[in-house]
C-alpha positions in Angstrom: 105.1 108.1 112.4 103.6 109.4 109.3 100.5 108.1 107.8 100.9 107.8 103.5 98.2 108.8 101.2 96.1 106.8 98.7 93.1 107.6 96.9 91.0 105.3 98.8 90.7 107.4 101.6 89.5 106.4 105.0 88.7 109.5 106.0 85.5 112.0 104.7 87.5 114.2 102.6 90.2 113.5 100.7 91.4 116.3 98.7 94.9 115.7 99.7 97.2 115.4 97.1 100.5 113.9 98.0 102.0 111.4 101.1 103.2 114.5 103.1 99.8 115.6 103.9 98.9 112.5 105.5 101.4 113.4 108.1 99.8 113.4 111.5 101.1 115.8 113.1 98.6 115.9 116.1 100.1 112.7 117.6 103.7 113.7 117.3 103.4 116.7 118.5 105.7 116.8 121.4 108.5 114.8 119.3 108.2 117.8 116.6 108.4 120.4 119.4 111.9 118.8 120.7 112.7 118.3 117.1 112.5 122.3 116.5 114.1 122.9 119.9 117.4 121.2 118.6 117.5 123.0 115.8 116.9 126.5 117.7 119.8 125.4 120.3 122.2 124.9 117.7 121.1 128.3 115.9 121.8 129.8 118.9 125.7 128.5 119.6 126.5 129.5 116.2 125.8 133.1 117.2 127.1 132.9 120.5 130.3 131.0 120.3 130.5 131.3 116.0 131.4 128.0 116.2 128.7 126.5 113.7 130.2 123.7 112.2 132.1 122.7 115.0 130.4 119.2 116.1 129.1 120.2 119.8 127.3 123.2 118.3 125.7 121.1 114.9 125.0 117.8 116.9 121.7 118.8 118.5 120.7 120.1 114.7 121.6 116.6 113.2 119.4 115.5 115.6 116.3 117.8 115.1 117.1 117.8 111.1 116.9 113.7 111.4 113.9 113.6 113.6 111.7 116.3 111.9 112.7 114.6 108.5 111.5 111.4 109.4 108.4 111.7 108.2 108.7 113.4 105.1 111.8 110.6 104.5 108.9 107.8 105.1 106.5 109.3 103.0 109.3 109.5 100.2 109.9 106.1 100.7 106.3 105.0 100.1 105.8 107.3 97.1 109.3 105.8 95.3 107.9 102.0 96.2 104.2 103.0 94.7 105.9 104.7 91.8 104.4 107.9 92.0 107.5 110.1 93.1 105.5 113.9 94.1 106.3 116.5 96.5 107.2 114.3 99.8 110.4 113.1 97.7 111.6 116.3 96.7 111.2 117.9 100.5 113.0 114.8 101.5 115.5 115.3 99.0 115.7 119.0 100.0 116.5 118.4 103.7 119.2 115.7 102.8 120.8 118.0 100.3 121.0 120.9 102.9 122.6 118.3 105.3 124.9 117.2 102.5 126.6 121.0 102.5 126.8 120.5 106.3 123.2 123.1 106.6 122.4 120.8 109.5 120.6 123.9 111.2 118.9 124.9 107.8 118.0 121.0 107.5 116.4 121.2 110.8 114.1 124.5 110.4 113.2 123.5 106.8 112.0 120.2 107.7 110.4 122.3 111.1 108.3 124.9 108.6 107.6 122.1 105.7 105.9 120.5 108.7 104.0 123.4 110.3 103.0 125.1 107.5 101.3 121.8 106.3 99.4 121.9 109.1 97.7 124.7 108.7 96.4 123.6 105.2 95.6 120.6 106.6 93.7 122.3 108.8 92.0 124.4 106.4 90.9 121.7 104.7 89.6 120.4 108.0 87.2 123.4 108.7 85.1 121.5 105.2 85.1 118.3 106.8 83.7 119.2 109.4 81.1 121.0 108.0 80.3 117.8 105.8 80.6 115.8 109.0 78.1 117.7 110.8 75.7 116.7 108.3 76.4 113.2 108.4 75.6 113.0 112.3 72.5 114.6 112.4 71.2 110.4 111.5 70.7 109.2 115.1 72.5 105.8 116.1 68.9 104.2 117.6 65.6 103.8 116.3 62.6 103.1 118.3 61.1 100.0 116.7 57.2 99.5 117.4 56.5 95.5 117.1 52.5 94.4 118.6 52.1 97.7 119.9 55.1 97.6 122.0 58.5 99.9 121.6 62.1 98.6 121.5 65.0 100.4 120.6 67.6 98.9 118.4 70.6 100.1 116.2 69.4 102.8 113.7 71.9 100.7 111.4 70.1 97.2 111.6 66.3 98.3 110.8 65.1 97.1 107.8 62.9 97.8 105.3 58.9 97.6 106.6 60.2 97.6 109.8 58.1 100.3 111.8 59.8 103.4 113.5 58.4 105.6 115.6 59.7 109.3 116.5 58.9 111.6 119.0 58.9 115.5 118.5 62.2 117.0 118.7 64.0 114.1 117.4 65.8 113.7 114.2 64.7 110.9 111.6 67.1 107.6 112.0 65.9 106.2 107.9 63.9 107.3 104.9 60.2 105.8 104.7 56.5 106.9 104.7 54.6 107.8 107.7 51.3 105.4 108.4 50.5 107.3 111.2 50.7 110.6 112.9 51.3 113.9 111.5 54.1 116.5 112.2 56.3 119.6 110.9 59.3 118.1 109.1 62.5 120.8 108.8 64.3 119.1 105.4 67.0 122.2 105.6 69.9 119.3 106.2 69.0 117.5 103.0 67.2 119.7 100.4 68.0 123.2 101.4 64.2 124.0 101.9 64.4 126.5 104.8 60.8 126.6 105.5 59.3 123.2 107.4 57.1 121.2 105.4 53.9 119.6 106.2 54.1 115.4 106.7 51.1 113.7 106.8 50.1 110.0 106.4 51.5 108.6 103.4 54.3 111.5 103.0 58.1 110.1 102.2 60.4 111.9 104.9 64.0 110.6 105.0 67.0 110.0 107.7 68.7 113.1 108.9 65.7 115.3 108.6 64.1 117.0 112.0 60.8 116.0 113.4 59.1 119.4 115.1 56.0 118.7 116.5 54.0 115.7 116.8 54.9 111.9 117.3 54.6 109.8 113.7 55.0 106.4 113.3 57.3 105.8 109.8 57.2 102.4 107.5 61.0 102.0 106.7 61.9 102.4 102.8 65.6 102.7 103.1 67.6 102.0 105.8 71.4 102.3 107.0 73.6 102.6 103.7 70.7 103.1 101.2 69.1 105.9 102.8 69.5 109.7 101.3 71.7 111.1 103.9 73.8 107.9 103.9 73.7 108.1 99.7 74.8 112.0 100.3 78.0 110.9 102.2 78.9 108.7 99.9 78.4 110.6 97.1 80.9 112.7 98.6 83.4 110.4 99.1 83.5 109.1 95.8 83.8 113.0 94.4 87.1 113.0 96.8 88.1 109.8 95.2 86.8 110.2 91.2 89.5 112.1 88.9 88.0 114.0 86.5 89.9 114.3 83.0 91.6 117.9 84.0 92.9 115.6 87.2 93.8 113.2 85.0 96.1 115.5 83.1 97.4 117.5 86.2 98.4 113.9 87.0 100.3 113.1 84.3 102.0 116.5 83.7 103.1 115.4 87.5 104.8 112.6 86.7 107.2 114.9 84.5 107.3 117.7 87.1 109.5 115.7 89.5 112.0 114.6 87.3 112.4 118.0 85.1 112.1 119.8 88.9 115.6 117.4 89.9 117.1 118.3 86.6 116.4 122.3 87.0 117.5 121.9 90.7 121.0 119.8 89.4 121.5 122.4 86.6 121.0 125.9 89.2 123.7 124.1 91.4 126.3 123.3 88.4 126.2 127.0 87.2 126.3 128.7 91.2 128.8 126.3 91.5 130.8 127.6 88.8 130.7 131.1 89.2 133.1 133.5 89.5 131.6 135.4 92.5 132.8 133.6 95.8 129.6 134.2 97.6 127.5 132.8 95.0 129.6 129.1 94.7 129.7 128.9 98.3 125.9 128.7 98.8 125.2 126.9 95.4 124.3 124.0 97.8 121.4 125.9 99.7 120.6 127.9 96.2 119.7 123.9 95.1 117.7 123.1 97.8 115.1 126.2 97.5 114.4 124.9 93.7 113.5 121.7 95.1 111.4 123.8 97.8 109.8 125.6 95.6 109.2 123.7 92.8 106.8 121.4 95.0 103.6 120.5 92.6 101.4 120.5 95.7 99.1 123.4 94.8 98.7 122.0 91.2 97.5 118.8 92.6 95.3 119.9 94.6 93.4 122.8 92.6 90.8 120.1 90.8 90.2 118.1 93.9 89.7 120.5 96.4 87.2 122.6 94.3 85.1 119.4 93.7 84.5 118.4 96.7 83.9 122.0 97.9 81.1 122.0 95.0 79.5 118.6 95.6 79.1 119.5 99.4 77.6 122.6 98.3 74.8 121.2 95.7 74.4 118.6 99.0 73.5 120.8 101.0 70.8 122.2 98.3 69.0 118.8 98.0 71.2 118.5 94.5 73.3 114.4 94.8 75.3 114.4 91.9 76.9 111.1 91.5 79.9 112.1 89.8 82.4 114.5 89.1 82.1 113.7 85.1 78.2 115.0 85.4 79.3 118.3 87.7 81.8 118.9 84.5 79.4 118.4 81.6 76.5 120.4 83.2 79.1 124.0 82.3 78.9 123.1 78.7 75.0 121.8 78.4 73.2 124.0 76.0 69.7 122.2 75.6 67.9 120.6 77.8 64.3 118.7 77.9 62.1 117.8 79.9 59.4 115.3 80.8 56.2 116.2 81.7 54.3 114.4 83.9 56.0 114.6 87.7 58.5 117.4 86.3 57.1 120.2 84.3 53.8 119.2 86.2 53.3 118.0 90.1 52.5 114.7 88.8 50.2 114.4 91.2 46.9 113.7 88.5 43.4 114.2 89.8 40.3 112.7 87.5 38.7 115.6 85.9 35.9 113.8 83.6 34.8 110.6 83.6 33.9 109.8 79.4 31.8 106.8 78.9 30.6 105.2 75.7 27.3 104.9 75.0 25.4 102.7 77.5 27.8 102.4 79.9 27.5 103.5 83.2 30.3 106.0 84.3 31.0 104.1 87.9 31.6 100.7 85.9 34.1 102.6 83.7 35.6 103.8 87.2 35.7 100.6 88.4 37.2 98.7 85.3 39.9 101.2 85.3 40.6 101.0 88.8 41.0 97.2 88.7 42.9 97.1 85.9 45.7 99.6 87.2 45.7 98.4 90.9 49.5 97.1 90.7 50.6 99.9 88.6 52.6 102.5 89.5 52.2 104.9 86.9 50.9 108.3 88.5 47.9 108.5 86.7 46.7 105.1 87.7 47.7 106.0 91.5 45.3 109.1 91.1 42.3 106.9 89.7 43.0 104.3 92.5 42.4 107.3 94.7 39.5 108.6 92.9 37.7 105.4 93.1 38.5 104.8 96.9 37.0 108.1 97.5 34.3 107.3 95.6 34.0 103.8 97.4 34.0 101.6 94.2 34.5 98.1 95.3 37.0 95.9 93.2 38.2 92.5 93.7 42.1 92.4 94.0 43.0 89.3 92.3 43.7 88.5 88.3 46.7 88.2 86.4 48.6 91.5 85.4 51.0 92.5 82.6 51.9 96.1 82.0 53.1 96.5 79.0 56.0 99.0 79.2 55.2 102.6 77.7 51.3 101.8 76.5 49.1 100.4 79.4 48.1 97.1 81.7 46.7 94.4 80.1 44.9 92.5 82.7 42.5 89.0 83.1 40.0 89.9 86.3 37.1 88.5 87.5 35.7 91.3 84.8 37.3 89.5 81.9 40.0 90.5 79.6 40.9 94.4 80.8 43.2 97.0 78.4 43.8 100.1 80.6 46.3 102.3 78.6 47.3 105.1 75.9 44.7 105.9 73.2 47.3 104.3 70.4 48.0 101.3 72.2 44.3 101.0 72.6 43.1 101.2 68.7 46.5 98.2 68.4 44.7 95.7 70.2 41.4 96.5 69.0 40.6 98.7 65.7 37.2 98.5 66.4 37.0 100.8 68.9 38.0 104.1 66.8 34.7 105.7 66.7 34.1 105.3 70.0 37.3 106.3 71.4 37.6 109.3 69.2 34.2 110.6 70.2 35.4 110.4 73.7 38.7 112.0 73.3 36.5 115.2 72.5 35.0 115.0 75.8 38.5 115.1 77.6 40.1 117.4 75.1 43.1 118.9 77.2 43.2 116.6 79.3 45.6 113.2 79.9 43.1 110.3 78.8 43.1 106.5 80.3 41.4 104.8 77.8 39.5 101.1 79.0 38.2 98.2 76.7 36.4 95.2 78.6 36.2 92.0 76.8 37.0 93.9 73.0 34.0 96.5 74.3 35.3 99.9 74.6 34.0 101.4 77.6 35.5 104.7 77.7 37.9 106.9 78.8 39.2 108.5 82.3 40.1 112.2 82.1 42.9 113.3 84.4 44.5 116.4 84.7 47.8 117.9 85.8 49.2 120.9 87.6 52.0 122.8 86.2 54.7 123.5 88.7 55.1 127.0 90.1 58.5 127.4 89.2 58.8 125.9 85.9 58.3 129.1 83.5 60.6 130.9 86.0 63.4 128.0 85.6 63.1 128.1 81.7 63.4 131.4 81.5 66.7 131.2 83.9 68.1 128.4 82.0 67.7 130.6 78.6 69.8 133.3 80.3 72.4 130.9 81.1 73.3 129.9 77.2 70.4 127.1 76.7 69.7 127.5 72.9 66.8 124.9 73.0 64.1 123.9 75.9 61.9 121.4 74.9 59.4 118.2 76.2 59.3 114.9 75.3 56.4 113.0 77.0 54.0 110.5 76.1 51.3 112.3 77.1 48.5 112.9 74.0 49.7 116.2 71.6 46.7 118.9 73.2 47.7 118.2 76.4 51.5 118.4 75.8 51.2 121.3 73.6 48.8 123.3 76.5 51.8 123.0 78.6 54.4 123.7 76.7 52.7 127.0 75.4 52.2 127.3 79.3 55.7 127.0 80.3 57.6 128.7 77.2 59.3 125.4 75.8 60.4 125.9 71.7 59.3 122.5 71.4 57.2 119.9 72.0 57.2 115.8 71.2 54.3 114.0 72.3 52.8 110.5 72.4 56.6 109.2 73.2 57.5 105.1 73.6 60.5 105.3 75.9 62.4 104.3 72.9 61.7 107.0 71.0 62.8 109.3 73.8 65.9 107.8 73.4 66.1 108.4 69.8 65.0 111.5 70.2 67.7 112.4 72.6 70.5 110.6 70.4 69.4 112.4 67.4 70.1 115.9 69.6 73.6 114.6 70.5 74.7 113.5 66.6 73.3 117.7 66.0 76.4 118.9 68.7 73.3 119.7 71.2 74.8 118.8 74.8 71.6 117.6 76.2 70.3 117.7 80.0 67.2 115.6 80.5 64.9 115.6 83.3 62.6 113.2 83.9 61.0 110.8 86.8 59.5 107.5 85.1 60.9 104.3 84.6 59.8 105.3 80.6 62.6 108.4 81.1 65.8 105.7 82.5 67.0 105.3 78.5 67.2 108.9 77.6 68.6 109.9 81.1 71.4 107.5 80.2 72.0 109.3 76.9 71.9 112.2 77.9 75.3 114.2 78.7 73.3 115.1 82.1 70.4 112.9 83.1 68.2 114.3 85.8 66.1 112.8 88.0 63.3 114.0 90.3 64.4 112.4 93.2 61.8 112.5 95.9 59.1 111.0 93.1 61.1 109.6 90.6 61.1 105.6 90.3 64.4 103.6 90.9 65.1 103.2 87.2 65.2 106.4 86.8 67.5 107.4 89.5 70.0 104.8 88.3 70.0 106.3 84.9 70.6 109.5 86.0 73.7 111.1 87.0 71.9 114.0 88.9 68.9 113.6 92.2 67.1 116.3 92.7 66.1 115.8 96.3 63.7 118.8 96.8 61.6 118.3 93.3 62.1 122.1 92.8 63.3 122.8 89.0 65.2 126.0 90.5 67.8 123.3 91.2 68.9 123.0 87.4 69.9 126.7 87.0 71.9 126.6 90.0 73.6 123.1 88.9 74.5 125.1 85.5 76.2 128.3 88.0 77.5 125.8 90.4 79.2 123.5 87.4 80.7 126.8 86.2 81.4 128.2 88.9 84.0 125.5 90.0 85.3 125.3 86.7 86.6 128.7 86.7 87.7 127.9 90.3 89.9 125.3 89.0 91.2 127.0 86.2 92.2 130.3 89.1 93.8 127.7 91.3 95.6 126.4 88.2 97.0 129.4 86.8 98.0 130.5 90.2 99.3 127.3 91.0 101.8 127.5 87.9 102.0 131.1 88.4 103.3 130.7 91.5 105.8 127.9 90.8 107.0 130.1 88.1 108.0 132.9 90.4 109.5 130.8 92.9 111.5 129.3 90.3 113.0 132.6 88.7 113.6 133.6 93.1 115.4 130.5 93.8 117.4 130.1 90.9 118.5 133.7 91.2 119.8 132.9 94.8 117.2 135.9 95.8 116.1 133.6 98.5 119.4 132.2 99.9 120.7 135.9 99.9 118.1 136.6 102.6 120.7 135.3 105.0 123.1 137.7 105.1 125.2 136.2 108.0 127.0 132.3 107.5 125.1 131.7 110.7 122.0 133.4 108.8 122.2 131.3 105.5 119.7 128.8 106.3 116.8 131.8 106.6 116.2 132.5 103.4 115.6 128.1 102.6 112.6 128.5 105.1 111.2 132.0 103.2 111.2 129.4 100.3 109.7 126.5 102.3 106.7 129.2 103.3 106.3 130.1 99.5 106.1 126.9 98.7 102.9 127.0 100.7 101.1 129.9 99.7 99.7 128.6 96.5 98.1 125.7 99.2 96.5 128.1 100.9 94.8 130.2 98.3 94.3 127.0 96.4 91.8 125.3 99.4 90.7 128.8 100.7 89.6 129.7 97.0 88.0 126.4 96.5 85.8 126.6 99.5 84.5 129.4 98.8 82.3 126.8 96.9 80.9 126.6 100.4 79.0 129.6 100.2 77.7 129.6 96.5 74.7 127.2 97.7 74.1 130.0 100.8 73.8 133.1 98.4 71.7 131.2 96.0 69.1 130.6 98.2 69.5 134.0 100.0 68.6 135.3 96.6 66.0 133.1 95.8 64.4 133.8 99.0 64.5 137.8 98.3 62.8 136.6 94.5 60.3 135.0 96.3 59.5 137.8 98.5 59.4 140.3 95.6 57.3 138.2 93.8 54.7 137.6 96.9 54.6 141.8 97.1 53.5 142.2 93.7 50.6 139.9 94.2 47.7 142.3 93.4 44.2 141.9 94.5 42.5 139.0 92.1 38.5 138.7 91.9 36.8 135.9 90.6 35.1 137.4 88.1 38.5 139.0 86.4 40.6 138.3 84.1 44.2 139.2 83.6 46.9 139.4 80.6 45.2 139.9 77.5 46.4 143.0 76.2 50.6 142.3 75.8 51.2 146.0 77.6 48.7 144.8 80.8 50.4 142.7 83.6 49.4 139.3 84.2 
């Protein structure tokens, strides 16, 4: 009849925190109806015949006691064999002790109201999961496969990856990939908060879950079923229900004593009523007993870090922000540094060739060309954006060759060319010193700019300038961050010094390390930790995934970053909007002084119940023998009050991710009003009292 908790739950939220709220209450309905029924019959004959204890009258209360206790007797029993005695033991132990000083009727309505009034938290909590639910079904169950120009439609659960999908306008996307064909307005609300559709094009990553306005696209699968971002966003949530953070751990432990020291305080409150000289006061020592154990229920406590945590990780979901862990939500309150990479997070990543730099006597398209086939198997985003260059520029170049990039400085490659070294200016002058002179005079031309440097055979040919837009946002989100108690902002990248340092005089950093081997990132961020700094890193590169892992917080830009990355990093951001950190930083906070309220009121609360029950104030509420059992349920319905303010203030977590983009909305609109008239031919901000 009752359904006992673990911690591997199978439902979607599991923020319940002892075997009586597994209790289904839903099925047995009818049976707890009767159940209270017997109890109110026998109330009833007390008053009218005053025959209470008489065994006609306290039969049908036996009965309703026994049958409404069943549950919370079976969840006892399954917390005593699992060693982890909690709150269904002690409400178990409260209705038998009531029945034990013949309070069959009392018995009856406490196990009645124990019952009841854990439904309505558990419903409560219910009102989140659906909410988190609703996200999860916005994945379709079928995808429409295209094979030979044909359509099929098969489980959205068994495409696989390069499998082609085609959806229609109006229908939601069943997997994550990149469109080959079509073109459409994408709404990405569900899984990055962006309120405003985006434009998808060919080659555009869209993912499952995500609405598809206007025109028919055909998508190449990248993640399907489990592995795609809604999918990751569920489980992520899951685990947060399941993961104990350290404050859990300790409420945990300090609950293994409460149950014991809760039986003691319960025996000891007895043993002085008991003994007391005042008549009335002996005589309901029994029921005075039982609301200690009522109210002494460490239900609330258990369920103040839990609750808030999953509220919070829904939240940053629903913002684009996956946090993977509840350790990372903790130890973004405390961070008070945080770096950056460059290239694909202070800047767009997206690189476009600004200057071709040839030595002397070569011809600029061959030093196009010899770049481009040297970096066609490379990822790296400038060597995407020369790949791009050189298609638009229709360069030919044979795809074939053996290709080694060598991690941090370049591609070494041997081509139908000859022996290719597309890399880093230092990595360059390694393999061949003789180059210097040439190199340097062509690092002048591209001054400013990111630099792909070429040698052909030991003949330098010259170098590719590429340059970088800096994101809108990222001044704004420095700035924000500094407000918020970060003492240091800088950039690590391994980008050339001019370059790094024109951006971070751009962006505001107070410092700036340049021309970076992923291991000396790593350093870098190590060094910061042994100087008490707590460090949040953001980066995107597979040259980032060491000091994301060292990192207290490692954050990844999740729609670009590179799959290293993302498993180094305990943070996704989905949207590739830096505005995300800030609110990580409130949202971390946030829930930790949501904990610590639901705490303190927790304890608060137990407290008071404790001085009321010891003191008989409850059990004097009944001021009739046939009354006695009333003030036993006013205890029972304290005992849940702390629940409900504990889930109601935690989901009120809910709404922090719906007021931070309400107010980043009105920024946005402030910020488009001041837009003044701008000419060409002007020039803006260079007195410090004029206005950029």
């Amino acid at each position: 009849m009752a359904d006992t908790h673990t911690h591997a739950h199978d439902s979607d939220l599991g923020i319940d925190c002892c075997s009586h709220h597994e209790i289904e209450i839903d099925r047995y309905i009818l049976l707890y109806l009767v159940g209270g029924m017997l109890a109110l019959v026998s109330l009833i004959a007390g008053w009218f015949f005053g025959r209470e204890q008489d065994t006609i009258t306290v039969i049908p209360a036996v009965l309703g006691a026994l049958m409404l206790g069943f549950p919370l007797f079976k969840s006892s029993f399954d917390e005593i064999i699992k060693r982890k005695v909690s709150s269904s033991s002690l409400a178990a132990l409260a209705i038998l002790a009531a029945m034990a000083v013949e309070q069959y009727v009392t018995a009856a309505f406490l196990a009645f109201i124990l019952l009841v009034a854990d439904q309505i938290v558990r419903r409560t909590a219910f009102g989140a999961k659906a909410a988190i639910e609703g996200l999860m079904k916005l994945t379709p169950d079928v995808a429409r496969i295209v094979e030979n120009g044909s359509e099929r439609e098969i489980e959205a659960k068994s495409v696989t990856v390069g499998q082609i999908v085609r959806v229609r306008a109006g229908e939601n996307l069943p997997i994550d990939g990149r469109i080959i064909a079509g073109s459409s307005l994408i709404n990405q609300a569900s899984l990055t908060g962006e309120a405003e559709a985006v434009e998808a094009e060919v080659g555009r990553e869209v993912f499952a879950g995500t609405s598809n306005l206007t025109g028919n696209i055909d998508i190449e699968a990248t993640r399907a079923g489990d592995d795609s971002s809604i999918e990751q966003v569920k489980t992520l949530i899951r685990e947060a229900e399941q993961a104990k953070s350290e404050r859990q751990l300790l409420i945990e432990q300090v609950a293994k004593f409460y149950v014991p020291v809760a039986l003691s305080l319960a025996a000891l409150v007895y043993f002085l009523a008991r003994s007391s000289s005042d008549d009335d006061v002996a005589a309901r020592a029994g029921l005075t007993a039982v609301t200690v154990l009522v109210v002494t229920c460490p239900t609330a406590l258990l369920l103040s870090s839990p609750s808030a945590m999953v509220a919070a990780f829904a939240s940053s979901a629903r913002l684009g922000v996956r946090v993977k862990e509840t350790t990372y939500l903790e130890a973004a309150a405390n961070i008070d540094a945080i770096v950056f990479d460059k290239t694909g997070t202070i800047t767009s990543g997206r690189f476009e060739v600004s200057r071709l730099a040839p030595a002397e006597g070569v011809e600029g398209a061959h030093l196009l060309r010899a770049a481009a086939v040297g970096e066609q198997h490379s990822n790296h985003p400038l060597a995407q954006s020369i790949l791009r260059t050189a298609k638009q520029a229709k360069v030919a170049y044979e795809d074939n060759g053996r290709f080694e990039e060598v991690h941090g400085r370049g591609v070494k490659a041997e081509t139908a060319l000859g022996t290719l070294l597309v890399g880093r200016a230092s990595w360059i002058l390694e393999e061949a010193p003789g180059a210097e002179h040439a190199l340097r005079q062509a690092e002048k031309k591209i001054d400013g700019m990111s630099g792909v440097h070429v040698v052909q055979d030991g003949n330098y040919l010259g170098a590719v300038g590429l340059e970088d837009r800096v994101r809108d946002n990222a001044r704004r989100t420095i700035d924000r961050v500094r407000d918020l108690g970060v003492r240091f902002a800088a950039i690590f990248t391994g980008d050339r010094l001019s370059v790094a340092e024109r951006v971070g005089r751009q962006v505001g950093v107070d410092g700036v390390e340049a021309e970076c081997l992923p291991e000396e990132k790593h350093e870098l961020i190590k060094d910061m930790n042994k100087q008490g700094y707590r460090v949040l890193m953001v980066g995107d590169g597979i040259n980032d995934g060491p000091a994301l892992a060292e990192s207290d917080v490692g954050v990844v830009m999740g729609r670009s970053g590179s799959d290293v990355a993302a498993n180094s990093a305990g943070v996704a951001l989905m949207t590739d909007e830096l505005n995300r950190l800030p609110f990580l930083i409130e949202l971390s906070r946030r829930t930790r002084g949501i904990i610590t309220q639901n705490i303190a009121v927790s304890i608060l609360m137990a407290i008071i119940g404790l001085v009321l029950a010891a003191t008989g104030t409850f059990v004097s509420l009944g001021s009739s023998s046939a009354a006695a059992g009333l003030g036993v349920g006013v205890a029972a319905l304290f005992h849940f009050a702390p629940d409900v303010f504990v889930i109601g203030n935690s989901f009120r977590l809910f709404r922090f991710g719906e007021d931070f983009l309400a107010a980043e909305a009105r920024a946005t609109q402030q910020a488009e009003g001041a837009q003044r008239l701008r000419r060409e031919a002007s020039v803006r901000g260079l007195g410090t009292t004029q206005p950029a």
